[in-house]
C-alpha positions, 0 to 999 in steps of 0.5 A: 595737201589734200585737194577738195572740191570747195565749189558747192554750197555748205550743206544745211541739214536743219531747217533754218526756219525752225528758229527765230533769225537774229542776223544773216548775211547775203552773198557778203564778198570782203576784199582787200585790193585784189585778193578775195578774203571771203567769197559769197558767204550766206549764214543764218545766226538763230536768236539766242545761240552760241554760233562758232566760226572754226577754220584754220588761220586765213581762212576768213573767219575773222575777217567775216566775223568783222564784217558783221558790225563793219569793223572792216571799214576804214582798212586801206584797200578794203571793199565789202559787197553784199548784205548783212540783215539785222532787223530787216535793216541792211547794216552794210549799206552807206546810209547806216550810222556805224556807231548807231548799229553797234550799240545793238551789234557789240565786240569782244577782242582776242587780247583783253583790252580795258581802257586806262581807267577804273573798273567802274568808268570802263563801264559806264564811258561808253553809257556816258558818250550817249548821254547817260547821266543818272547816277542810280543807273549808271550804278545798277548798270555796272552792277548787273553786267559786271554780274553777267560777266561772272566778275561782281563779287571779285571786283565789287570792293574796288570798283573805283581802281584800275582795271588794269590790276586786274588778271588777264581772264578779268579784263577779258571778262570786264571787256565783255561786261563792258560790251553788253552795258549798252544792251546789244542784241548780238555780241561778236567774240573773235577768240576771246579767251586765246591769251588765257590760261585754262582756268580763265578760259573755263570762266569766260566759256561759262559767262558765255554759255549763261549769256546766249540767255540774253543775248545771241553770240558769234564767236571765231575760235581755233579751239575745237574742244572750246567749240563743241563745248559752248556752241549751238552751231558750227560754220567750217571755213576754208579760203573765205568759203563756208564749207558747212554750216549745222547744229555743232554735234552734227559738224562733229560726229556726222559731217557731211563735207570730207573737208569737216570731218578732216579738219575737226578730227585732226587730218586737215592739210 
């Protein structure tokens, strides 16, 4: 196996202060007992961009990516140290309420996970637990996410029926519907169209690309073509380390690290 230096920082060749900030991280450190998962990872995520997280398995992208509306938290053994600002808000910090932080900082599974129950309810269940109860509103909420997730005009006539007859690629999409019915800021993907077929893959990567309009996205993926498709940036990670971060063209026509460039062109390993 090739032997890199992993030592140094990612190399930054954009200014991060050209774009507005949506979320960053500190010297976030994740542990789980006594192995290290992620070792003092800084990012910057802009407003309103699609940023990708690539990097082989166990590299640690999906354990950050976790970390940053602390769905880490309650794992046995596990210690996260470090910030995550949000809103000049350290979100990692005892005192946050965790179901309050991620009304604004949402999750979007690897395998589509809809809740037993109709199309309509998977919307509103989460609206209904925070005391919504206005009917006209709950309607023109399932209305304009399920629009935004590019699945109204498949699923409009049968609202009231269970969303688990619906195709592996709607239920995904119905997740992502579900997760932005409660307005976040951010939305955290972690490989969302992994178990899909090509076209519903094709689907989901459009909702995605159309969404950054509201929303900022984060999403891991192995797929590279997948990442240079829909991202704004790309983070390469290897053994919890941030190799380098930079607008996605860059990681994949001029990286700066030789580890990159292997791993995007194929020789990594």
């Amino acid at each position: 196996m090739e032997k890199y230096d992993f030592n140094d920082r990612y190399v930054v060749t954009f200014d991060p202060q050209n774009e507005p900030v949506a979320l960053h991280t500190e010297d976030l450190e994740v542990w789980y007992g006594a192995n290290q998962a992620i070792k003092g990872v800084d990012l910057q995520f802009k407003k309103n961009q699609v940023t990708a997280l690539i990097g082989a398995s166990g590299s640690g992208k999906s354990t950050y990516l976790r970390s940053l509306n602390r769905m880490n938290d309650g794992i046995a053994g596990t210690k996260v140290t470090g910030k995550i600002i949000y809103k000049d808000v350290d979100i990692n910090a005892p005192a946050v309420d965790v179901y309050e932080m991620r009304k604004h900082i949402g999750m979007v599974f690897q395998r589509p996970n809809p809740f037993s129950k109709s199309i309509y309810e998977n919307i509103t269940f989460a609206l209904k637990r925070h005391g919504i109860k206005d009917k006209h509103l709950l309607d023109e909420t399932v209305e304009t996410t399920l629009k935004q997730a590019a699945l109204w005009d498949q699923v409009k006539d049968n609202l009231h029926k269970s969303a688990l007859a619906l195709s592996g690629g709607q239920q995904q999409r119905l997740c992502i519907a579900r997760a932005i019915a409660m307005k976040p800021d951010i939305l955290l993907l972690d490989e969302p169209a992994s178990a899909l077929d090509p076209i519903s893959t094709g689907t989901v990567e459009e909702t995605l690309v159309q969404l950054k309009e509201h929303y900022t996205i984060i999403i891991v993926t192995h797929n590279m073509q997948q990442a240079a498709r829909i991202s704004d940036y790309t983070a390469f990670f290897y053994s919890g380390n941030v190799i380098e971060y930079d607008q996605t063209a860059n990681i994949f026509t001029q990286p700066q690290k030789r580890a990159t460039n292997d791993y995007v062109s194929g020789h990594f390993g």
